[in-house]
N, CA, C and O atoms as a printed pandas DataFrame, in Angstrom:
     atom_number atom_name residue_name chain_id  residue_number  x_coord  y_coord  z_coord
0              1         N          UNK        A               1  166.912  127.545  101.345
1              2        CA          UNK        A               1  168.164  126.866  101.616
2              3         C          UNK        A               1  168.983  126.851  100.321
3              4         O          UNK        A               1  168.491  126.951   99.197
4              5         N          UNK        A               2  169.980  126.749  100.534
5              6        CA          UNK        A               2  171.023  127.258   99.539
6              7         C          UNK        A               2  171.596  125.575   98.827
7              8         O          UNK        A               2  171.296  124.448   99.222
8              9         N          UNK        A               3  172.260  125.881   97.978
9             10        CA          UNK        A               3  173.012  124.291   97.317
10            11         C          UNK        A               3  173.726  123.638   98.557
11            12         O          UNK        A               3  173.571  122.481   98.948
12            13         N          UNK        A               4  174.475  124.532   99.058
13            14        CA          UNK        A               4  175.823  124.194  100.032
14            15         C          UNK        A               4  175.114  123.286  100.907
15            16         O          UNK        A               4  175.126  122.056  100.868
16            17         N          UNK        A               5  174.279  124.316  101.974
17            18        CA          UNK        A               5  173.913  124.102  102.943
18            19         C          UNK        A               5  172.748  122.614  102.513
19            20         O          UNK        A               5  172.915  121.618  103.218
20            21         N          UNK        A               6  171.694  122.535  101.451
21            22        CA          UNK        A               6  171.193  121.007  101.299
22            23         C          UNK        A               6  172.004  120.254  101.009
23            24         O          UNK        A               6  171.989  119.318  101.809
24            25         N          UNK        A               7  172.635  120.160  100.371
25            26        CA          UNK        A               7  174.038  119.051  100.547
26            27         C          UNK        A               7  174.500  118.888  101.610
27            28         O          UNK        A               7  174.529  117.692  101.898
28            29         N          UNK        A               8  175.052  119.798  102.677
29            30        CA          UNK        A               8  175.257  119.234  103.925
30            31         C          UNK        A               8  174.335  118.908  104.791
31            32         O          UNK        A               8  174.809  118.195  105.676
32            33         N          UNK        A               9  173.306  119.106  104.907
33            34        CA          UNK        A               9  172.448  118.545  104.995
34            35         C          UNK        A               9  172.316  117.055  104.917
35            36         O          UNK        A               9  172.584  116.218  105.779
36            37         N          UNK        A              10  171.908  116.916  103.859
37            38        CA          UNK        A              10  171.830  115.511  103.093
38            39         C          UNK        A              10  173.371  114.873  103.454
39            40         O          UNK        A              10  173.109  113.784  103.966
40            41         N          UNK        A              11  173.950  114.935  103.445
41            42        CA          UNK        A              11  175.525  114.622  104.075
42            43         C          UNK        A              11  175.204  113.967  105.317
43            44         O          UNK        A              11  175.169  112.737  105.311
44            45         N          UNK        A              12  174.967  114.585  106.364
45            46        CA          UNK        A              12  174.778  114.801  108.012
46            47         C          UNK        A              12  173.669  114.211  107.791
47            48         O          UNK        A              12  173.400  113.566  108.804
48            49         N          UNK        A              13  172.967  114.098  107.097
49            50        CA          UNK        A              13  171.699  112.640  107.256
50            51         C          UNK        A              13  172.381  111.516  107.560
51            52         O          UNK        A              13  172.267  110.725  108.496
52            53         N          UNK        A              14  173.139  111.563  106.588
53            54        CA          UNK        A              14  174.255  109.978  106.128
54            55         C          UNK        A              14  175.047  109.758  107.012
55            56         O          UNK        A              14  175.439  108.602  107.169
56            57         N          UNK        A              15  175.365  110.471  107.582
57            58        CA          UNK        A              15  176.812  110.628  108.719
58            59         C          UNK        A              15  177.842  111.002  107.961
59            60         O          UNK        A              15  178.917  110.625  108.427
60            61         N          UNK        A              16  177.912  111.572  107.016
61            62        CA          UNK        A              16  178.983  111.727  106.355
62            63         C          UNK        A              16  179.676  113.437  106.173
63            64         O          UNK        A              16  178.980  114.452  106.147
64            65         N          UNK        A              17  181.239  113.401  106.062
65            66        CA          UNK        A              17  181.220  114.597  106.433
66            67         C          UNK        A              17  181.278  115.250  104.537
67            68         O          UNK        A              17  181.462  114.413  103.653
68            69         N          UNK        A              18  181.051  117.163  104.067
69            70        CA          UNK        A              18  181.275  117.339  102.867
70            71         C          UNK        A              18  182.701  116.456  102.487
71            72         O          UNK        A              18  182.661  115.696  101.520
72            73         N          UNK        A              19  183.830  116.576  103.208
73            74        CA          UNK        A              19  185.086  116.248  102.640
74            75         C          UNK        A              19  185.231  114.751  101.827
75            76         O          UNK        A              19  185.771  114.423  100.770
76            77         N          UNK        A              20  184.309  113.864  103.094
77            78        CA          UNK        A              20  184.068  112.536  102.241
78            79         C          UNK        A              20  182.812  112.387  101.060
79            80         O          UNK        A              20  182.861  111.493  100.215
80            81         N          UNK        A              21  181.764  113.312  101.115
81            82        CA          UNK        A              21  180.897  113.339   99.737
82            83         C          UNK        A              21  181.908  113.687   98.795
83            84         O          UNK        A              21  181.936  113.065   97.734
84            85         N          UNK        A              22  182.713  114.553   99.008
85            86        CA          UNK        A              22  183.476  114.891   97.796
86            87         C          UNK        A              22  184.568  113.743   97.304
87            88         O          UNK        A              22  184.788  113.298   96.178
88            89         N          UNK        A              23  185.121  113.460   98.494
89            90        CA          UNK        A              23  185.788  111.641   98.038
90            91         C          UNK        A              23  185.173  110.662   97.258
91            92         O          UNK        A              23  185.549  110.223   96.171
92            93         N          UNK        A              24  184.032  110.313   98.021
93            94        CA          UNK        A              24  182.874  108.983   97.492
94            95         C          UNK        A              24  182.718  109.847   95.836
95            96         O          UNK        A              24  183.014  109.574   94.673
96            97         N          UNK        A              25  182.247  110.697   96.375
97            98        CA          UNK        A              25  181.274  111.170   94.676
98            99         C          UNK        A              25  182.796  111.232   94.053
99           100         O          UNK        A              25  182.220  111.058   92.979
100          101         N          UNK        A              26  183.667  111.283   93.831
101          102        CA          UNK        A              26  184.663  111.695   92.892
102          103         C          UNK        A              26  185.039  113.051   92.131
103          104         O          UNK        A              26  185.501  113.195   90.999
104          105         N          UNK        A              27  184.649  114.148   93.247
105          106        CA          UNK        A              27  184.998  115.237   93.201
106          107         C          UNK        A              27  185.838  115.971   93.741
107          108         O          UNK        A              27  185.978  115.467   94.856
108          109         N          UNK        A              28  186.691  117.104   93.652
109          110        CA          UNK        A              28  187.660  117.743   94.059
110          111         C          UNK        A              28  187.823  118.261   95.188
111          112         O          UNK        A              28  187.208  119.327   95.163
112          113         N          UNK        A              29  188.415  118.083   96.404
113          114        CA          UNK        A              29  188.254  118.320   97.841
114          115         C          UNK        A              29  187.704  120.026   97.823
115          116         O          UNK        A              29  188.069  120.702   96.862
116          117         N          UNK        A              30  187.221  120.388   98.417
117          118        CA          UNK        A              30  186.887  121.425   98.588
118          119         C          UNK        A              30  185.556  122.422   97.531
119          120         O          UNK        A              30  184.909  123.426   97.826
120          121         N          UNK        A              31  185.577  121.747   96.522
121          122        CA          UNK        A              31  184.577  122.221   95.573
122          123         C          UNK        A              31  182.609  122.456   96.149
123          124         O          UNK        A              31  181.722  123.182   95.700
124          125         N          UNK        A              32  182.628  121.514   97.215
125          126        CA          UNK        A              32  181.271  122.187   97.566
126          127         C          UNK        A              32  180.583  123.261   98.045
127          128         O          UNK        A              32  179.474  123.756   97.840
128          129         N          UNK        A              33  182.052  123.626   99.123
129          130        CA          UNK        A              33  181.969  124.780   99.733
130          131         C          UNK        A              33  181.984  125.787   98.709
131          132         O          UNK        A              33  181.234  126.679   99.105
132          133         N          UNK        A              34  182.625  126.187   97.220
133          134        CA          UNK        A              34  182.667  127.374   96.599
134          135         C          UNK        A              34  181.495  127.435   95.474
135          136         O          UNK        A              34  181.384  128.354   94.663
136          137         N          UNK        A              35  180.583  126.232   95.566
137          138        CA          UNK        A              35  179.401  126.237   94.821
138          139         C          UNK        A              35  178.090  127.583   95.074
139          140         O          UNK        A              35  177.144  127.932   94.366
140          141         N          UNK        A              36  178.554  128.027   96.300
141          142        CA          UNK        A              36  177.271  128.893   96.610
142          143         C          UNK        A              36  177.801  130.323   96.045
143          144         O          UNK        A              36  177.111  131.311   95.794
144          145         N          UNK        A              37  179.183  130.177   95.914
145          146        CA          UNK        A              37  179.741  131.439   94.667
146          147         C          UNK        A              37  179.868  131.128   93.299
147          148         O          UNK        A              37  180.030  132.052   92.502
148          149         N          UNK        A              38  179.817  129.906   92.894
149          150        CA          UNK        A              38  180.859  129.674   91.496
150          151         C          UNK        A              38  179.763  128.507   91.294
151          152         O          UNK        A              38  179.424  127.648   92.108
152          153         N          UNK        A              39  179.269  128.736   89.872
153          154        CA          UNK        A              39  178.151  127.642   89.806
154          155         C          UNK        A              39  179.082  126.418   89.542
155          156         O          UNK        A              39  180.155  126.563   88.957
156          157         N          UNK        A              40  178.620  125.159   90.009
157          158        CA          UNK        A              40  179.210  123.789   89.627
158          159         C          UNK        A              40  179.079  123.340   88.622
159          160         O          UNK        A              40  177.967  123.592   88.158
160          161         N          UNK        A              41  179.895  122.570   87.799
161          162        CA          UNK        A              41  179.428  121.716   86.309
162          163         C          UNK        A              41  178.861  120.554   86.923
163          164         O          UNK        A              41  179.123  119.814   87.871
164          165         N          UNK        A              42  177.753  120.695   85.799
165          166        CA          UNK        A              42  176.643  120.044   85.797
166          167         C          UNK        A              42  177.234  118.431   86.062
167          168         O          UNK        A              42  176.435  117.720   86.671
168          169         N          UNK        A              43  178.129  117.988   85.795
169          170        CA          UNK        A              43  178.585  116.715   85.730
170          171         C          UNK        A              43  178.561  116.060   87.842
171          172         O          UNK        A              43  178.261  115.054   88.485
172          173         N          UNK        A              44  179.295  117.987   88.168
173          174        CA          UNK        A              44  180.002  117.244   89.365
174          175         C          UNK        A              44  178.768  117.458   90.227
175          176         O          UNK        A              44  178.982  116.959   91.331
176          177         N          UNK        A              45  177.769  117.910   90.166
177          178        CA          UNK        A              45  175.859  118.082   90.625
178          179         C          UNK        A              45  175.726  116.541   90.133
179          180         O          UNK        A              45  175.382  115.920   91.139
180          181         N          UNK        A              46  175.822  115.802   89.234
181          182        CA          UNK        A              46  175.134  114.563   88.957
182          183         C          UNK        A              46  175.967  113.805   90.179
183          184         O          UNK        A              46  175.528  113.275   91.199
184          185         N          UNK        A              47  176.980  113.913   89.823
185          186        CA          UNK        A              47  177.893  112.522   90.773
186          187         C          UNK        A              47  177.364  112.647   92.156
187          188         O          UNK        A              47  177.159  111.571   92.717
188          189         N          UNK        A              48  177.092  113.754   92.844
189          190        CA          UNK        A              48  176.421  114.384   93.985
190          191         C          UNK        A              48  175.238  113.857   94.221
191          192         O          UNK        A              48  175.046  113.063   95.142
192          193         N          UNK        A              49  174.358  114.241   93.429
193          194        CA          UNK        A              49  173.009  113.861   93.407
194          195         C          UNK        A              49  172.955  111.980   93.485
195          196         O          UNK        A              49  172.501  111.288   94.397
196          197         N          UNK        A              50  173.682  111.475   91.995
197          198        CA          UNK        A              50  173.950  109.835   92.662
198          199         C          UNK        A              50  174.414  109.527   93.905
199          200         O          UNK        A              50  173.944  108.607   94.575
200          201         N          UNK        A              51  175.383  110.296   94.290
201          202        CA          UNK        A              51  175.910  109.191   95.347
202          203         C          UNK        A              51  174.910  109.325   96.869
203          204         O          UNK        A              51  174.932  108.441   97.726
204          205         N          UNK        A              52  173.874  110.881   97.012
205          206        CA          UNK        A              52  172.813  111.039   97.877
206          207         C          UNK        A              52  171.882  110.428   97.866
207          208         O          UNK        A              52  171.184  110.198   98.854
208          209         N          UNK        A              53  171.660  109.985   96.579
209          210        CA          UNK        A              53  170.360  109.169   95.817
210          211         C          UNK        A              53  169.343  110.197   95.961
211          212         O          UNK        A              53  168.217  109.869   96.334
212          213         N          UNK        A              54  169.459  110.694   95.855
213          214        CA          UNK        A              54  168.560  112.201   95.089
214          215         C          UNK        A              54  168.469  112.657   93.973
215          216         O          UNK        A              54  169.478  112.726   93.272
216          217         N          UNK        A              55  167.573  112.971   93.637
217          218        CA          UNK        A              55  167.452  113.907   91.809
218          219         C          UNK        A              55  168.124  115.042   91.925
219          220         O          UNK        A              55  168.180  115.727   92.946
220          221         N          UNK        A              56  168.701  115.290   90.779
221          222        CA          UNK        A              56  168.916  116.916   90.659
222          223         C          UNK        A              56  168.438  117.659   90.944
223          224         O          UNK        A              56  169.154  118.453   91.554
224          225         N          UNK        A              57  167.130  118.034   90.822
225          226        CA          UNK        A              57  166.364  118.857   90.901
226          227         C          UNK        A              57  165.950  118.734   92.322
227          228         O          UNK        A              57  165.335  119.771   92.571
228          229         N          UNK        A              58  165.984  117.956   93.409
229          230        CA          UNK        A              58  165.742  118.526   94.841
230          231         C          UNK        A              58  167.104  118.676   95.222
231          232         O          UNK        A              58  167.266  119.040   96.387
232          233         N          UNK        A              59  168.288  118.459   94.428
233          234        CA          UNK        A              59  169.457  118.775   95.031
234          235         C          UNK        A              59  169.955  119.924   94.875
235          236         O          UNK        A              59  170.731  120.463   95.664
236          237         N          UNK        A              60  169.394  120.555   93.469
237          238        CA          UNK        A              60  169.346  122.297   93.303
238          239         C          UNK        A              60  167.647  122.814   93.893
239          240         O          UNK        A              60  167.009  123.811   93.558
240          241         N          UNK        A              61  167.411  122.123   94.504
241          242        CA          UNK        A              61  166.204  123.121   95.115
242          243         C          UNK        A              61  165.293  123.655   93.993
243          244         O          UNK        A              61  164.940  124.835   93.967
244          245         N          UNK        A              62  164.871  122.622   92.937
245          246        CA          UNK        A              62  163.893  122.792   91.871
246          247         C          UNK        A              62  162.400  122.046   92.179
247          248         O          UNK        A              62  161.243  122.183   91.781
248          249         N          UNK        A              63  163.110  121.200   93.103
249          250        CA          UNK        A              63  161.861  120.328   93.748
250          251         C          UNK        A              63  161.663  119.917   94.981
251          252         O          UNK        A              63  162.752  119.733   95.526
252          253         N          UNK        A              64  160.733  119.679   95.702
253          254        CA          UNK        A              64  160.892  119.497   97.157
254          255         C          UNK        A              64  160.861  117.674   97.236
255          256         O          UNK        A              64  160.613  117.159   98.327
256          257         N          UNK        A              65  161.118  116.824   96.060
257          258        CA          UNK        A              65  160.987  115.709   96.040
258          259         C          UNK        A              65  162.030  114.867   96.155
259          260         O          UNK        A              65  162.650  114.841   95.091
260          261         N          UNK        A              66  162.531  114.117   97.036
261          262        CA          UNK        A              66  163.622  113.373   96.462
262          263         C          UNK        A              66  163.858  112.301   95.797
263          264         O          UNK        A              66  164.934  111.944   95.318
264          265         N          UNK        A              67  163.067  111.889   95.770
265          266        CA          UNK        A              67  162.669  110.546   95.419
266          267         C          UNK        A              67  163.090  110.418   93.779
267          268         O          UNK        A              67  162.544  111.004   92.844
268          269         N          UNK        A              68  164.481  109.264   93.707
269          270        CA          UNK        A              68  164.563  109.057   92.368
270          271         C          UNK        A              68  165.126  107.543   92.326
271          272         O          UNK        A              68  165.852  107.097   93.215
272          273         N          UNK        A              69  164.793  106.944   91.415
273          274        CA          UNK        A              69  165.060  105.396   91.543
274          275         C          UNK        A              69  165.647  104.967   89.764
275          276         O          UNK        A              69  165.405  105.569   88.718
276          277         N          UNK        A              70  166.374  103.858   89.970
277          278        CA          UNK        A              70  167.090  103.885   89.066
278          279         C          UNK        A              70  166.643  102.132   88.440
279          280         O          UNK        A              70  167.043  101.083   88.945
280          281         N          UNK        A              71  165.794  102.259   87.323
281          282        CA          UNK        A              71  164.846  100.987   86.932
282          283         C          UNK        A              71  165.809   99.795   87.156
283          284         O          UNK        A              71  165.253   98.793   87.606
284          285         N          UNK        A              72  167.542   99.673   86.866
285          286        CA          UNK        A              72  168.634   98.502   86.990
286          287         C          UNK        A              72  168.355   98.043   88.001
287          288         O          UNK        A              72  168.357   96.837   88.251
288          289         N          UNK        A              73  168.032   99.045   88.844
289          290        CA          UNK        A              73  168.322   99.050   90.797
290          291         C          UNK        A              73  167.615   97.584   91.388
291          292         O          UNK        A              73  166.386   97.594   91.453
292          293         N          UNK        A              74  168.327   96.333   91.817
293          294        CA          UNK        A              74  168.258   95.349   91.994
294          295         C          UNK        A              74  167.466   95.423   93.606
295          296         O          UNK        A              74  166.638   94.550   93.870
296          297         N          UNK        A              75  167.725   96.315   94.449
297          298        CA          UNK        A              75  166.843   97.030   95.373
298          299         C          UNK        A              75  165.553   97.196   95.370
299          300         O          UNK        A              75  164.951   96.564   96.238
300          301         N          UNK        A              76  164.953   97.831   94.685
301          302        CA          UNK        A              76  164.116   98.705   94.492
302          303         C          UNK        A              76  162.711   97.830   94.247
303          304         O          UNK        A              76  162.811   97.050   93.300
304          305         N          UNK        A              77  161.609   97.822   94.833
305          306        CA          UNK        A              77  160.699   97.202   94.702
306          307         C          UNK        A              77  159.353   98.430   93.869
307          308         O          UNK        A              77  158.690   99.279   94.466
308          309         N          UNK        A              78  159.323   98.112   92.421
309          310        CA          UNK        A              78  158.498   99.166   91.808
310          311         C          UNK        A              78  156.974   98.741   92.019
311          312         O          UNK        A              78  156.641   97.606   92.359
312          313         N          UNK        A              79  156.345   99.491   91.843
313          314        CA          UNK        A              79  155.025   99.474   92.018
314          315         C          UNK        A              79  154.169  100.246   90.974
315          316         O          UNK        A              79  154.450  101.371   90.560
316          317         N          UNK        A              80  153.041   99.473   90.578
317          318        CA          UNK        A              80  152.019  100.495   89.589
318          319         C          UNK        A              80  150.425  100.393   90.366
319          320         O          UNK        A              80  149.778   99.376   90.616
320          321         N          UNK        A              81  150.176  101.429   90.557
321          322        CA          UNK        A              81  148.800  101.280   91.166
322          323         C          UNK        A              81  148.403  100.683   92.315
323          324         O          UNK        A              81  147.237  100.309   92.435
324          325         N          UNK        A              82  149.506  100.483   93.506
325          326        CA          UNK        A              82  149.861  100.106   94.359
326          327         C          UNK        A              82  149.953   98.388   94.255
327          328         O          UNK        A              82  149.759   97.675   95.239
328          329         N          UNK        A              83  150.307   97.816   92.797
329          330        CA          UNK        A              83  150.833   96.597   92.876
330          331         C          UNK        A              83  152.348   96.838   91.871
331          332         O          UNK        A              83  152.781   97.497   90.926
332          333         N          UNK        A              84  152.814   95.564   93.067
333          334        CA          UNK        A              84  154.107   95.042   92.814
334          335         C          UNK        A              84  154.159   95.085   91.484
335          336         O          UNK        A              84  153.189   94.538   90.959
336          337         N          UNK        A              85  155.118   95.641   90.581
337          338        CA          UNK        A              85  155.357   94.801   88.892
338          339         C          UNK        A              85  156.613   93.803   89.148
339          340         O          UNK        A              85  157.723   93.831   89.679
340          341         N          UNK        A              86  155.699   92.833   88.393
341          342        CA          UNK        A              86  156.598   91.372   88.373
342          343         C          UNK        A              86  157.639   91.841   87.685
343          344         O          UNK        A              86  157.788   92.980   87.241
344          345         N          UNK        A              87  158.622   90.582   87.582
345          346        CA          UNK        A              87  159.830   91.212   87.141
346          347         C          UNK        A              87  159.918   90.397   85.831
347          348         O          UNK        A              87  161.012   90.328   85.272
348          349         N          UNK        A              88  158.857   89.784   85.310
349          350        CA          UNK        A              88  159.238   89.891   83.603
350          351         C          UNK        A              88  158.685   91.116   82.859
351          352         O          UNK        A              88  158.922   91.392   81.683
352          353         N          UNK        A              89  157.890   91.832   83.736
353          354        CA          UNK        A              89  157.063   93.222   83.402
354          355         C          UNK        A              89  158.327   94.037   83.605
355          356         O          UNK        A              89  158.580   94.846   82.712
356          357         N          UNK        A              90  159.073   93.967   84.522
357          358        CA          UNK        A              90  159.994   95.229   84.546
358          359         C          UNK        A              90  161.441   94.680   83.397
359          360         O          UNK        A              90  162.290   95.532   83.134
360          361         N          UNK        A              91  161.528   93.802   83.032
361          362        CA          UNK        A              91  162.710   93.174   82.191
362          363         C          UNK        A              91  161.861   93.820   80.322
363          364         O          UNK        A              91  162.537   94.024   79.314
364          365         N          UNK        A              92  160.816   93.935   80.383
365          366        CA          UNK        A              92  160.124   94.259   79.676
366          367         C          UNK        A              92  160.531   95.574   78.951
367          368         O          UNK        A              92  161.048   95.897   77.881
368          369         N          UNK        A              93  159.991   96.228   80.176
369          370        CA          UNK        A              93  160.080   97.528   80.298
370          371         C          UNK        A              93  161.543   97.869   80.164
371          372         O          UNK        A              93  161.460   98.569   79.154
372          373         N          UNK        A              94  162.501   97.867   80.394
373          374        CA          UNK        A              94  163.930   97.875   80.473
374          375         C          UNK        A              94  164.209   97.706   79.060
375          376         O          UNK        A              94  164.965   98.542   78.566
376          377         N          UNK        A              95  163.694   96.682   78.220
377          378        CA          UNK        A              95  163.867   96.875   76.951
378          379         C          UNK        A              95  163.441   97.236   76.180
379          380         O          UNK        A              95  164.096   97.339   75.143
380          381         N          UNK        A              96  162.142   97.628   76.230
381          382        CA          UNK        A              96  161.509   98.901   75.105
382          383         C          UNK        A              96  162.350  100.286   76.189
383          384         O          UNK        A              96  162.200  101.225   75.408
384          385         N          UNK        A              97  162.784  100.650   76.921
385          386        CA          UNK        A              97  163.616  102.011   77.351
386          387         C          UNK        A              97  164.600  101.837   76.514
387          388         O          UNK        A              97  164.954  102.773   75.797
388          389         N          UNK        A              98  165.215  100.610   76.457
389          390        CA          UNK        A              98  166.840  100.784   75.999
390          391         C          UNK        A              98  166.168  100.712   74.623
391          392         O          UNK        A              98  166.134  101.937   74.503
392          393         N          UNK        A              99  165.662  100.322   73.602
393          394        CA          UNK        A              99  165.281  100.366   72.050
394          395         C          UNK        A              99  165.739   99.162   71.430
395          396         O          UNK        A              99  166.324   99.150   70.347
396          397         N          UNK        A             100  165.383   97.801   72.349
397          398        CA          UNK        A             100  165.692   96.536   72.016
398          399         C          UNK        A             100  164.469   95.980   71.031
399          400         O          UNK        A             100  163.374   96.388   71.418
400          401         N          UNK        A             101  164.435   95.486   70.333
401          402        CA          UNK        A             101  163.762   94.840   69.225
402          403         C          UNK        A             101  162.680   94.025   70.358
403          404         O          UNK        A             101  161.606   94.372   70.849
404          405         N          UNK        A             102  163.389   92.980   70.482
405          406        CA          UNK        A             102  162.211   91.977   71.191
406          407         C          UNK        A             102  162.487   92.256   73.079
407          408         O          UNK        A             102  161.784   91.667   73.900
């Protein structure tokens, strides 16, 4: 499967048509369709990939995974070893990522 066609894809999961991914994500009407000729900047693949909630890499067909989660994500219930991490463990963690002192 090609870029185009998993993006619409992933689109038509959502109910959504390309014209409005390209709205929501903040990209240029028509730019998805000429991706399967004209490679895309990498920027307008990220905004894509966020607004699907997909990784890059299953959105260019590098991985068959989609699964990507974003540690801020007030959603997201993480897990280690099939337990919950509390959330002074993940406030933790959030600040040795960012390179906070304490």
């Amino acid at each position: 499967m090609d870029l185009a066609q998993r993006i619409k894809q992933l689109a038509s999961k959502r109910g959504i048509t390309i014209a409005e991914l390209e709205r929501k994500a903040g990209i240029s009407n028509g730019q998805i369709s000429k991706w399967n000729v004209r490679s895309p900047k990498t920027e307008n693949l990220e905004k894509v990939a966020k607004y699907l909630n997909v990784s890059l890499d299953y959105l260019t067909g590098n991985s068959d995974s989609k699964n990507t989660a974003d540690l801020a994500s007030k959603d997201t219930v993480f897990t280690f070893e099939g337990r919950e991490i509390p959330p002074e463990d993940l406030e933790y963690m959030k600040r040795l990522l960012r390179g906070d002192d304490e």
